[in-house]
DRENVEX-228120 format. One record per residue (C-alpha): residue in three letters; x, y, z. Coordinates in steps of 0.02 Angstrom, whole numbers, plus 50000, padded with zeros to 5 digits. Example, Ala and Ser with C-alpha at 12.3 -4.5 7.8 and 13.67 -1.06 7.14 Angstrom:
! residues 2
ALA506154977550390;SER506844994750357;
//
This chain:
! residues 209
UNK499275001951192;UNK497735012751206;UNK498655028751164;UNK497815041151020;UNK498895035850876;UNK498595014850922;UNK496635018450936;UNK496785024450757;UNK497875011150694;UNK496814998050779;UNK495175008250693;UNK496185005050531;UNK496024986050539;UNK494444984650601;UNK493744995250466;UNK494644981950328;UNK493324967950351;UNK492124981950347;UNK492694987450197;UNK492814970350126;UNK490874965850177;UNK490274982950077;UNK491304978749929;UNK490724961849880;UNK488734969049899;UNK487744972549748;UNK487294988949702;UNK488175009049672;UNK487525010649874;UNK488834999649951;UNK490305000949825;UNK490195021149888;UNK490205014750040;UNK491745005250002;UNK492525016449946;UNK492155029150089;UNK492715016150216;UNK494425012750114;UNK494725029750115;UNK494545034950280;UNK495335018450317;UNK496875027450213;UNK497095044650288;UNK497085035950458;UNK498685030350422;UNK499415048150407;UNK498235053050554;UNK499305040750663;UNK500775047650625;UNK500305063050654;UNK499525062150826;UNK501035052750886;UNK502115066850827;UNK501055080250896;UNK500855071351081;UNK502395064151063;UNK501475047251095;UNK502665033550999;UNK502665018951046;UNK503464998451011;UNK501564992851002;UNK501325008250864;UNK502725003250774;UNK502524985850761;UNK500724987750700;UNK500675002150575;UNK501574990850458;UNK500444978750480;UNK499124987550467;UNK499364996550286;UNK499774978250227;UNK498224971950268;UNK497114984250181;UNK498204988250041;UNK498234966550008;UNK496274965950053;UNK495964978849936;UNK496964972849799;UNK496064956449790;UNK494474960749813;UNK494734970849645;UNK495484954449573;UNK494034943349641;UNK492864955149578;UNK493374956349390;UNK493814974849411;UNK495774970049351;UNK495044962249216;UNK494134977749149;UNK495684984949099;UNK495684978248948;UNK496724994948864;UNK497774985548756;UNK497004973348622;UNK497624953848655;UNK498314958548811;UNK498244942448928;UNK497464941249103;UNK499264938249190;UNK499754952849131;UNK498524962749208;UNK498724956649361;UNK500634960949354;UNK500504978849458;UNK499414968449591;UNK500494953449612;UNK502314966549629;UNK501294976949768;UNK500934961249867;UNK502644953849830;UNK503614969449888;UNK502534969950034;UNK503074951550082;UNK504604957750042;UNK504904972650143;UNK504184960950288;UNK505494948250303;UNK506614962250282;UNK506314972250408;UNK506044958250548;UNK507774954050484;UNK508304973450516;UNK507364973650673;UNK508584956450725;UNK510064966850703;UNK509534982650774;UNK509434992550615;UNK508145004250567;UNK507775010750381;UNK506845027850387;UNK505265031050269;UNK505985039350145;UNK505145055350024;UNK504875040949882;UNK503925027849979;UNK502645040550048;UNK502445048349865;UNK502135028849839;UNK501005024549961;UNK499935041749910;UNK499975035549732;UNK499445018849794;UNK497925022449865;UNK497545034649754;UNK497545021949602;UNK496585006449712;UNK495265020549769;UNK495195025349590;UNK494865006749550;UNK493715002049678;UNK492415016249586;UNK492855011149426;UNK491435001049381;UNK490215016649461;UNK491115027949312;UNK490805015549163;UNK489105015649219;UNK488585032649231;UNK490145040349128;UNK490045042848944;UNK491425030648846;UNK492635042848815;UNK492685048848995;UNK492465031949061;UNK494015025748954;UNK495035041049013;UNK494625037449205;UNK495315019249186;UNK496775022749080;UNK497165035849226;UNK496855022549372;UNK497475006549296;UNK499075018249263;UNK499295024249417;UNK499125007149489;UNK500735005349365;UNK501515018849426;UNK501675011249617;UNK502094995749547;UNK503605003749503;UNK503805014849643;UNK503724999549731;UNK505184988649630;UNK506195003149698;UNK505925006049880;UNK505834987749899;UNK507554987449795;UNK508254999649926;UNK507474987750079;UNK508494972250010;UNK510144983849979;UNK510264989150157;UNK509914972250222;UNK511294966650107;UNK512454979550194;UNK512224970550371;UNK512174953750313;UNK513874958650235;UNK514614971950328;UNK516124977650292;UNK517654976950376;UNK518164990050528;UNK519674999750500;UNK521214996850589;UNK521585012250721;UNK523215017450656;UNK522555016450449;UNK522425033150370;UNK520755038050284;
//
């Protein structure tokens, strides 16, 4: 439990609440500090992996709580934003309704429910599904886009309009963009648990290919 790559994940969660306490403070001070916290909060998570590869210290307890780990700050994260308003900045379309807005947010969280039941499902039938090139390249967009967000407010304030509107047309987008991502690896979660809940028939010895 105490190996190199759990201390880190553990680090991860504890640094959520953390993260949460500096966010909902006044003032530019703790939203940088935020911000700095969900960051290094983010890289841990390839730190992890990393130091278990390099030790070669996997273990069960790892395995079981990376998941849960990235869950929890990616779904703290995402509604502090919400709670805060900062979803509702993105205004970037005239007429555009609240619900809408909060379409990339609510996809993330459902995929991540998702992709839970899934693989405790997977898990029940001994089958593993590798991280594949996609869902990192989502993840990295991810927390790119919330970490983008989270300062968002700090860049209409001391950003000029133009460059301000720029910023969160690029964050709000990217937030889009793992939305997305996300309909797809969680698309390819739900097919392979649809191959073992239906699997399909073993050939006979003597058939031919």
């Amino acid at each position: 439990m105490f190996r190199l790559p759990n201390i880190i994940t553990i680090l991860r969660i504890v640094l959520v609440p953390v993260f949460a306490i500096a966010f909902a403070l006044p003032g530019t001070t703790a939203r940088l500090i935020a911000f700095t916290v969900f960051v290094i909060a983010g890289l841990s998570d390839a730190l992890d992996g990393l130091a278990a590869r390099k030790l070669n210290a996997g273990s069960d307890f790892g395995r079981m709580l990376d998941p849960i780990a990235d869950k929890i700050l990616v779904a703290v994260a995402l509604m502090m934003l919400v709670a805060d308003g900062t979803v509702d900045q993105f205004n970037l379309v005239p007429g555009l309704k609240s619900l809408l807005k909060l379409v990339p947010a609510l996809i993330i969280l459902s995929r991540e429910i998702l992709v839970s039941g899934l693989r405790e499902f997977l898990a029940g039938a001994d089958v593993s599904v590798p991280v594949t090139a996609i869902a990192k390249f989502k993840t990295a967009i991810q927390m790119v886009a919330i970490g983008a967000m989270i300062l968002q407010p700090l860049a209409v304030k001391h950003l000029e309009m133009p460059f301000a509107l720029s910023y969160s047309a690029v964050a709000y987008g990217g937030l889009w963009v793992a939305a997305g991502l996300t309909v797809w690896t969680g698309y390819v979660y739900f097919r392979a648990g649809l191959a073992h809940l239906h699997p399909k028939p073993a050939r006979d010895a003597g058939e031919t290919a």
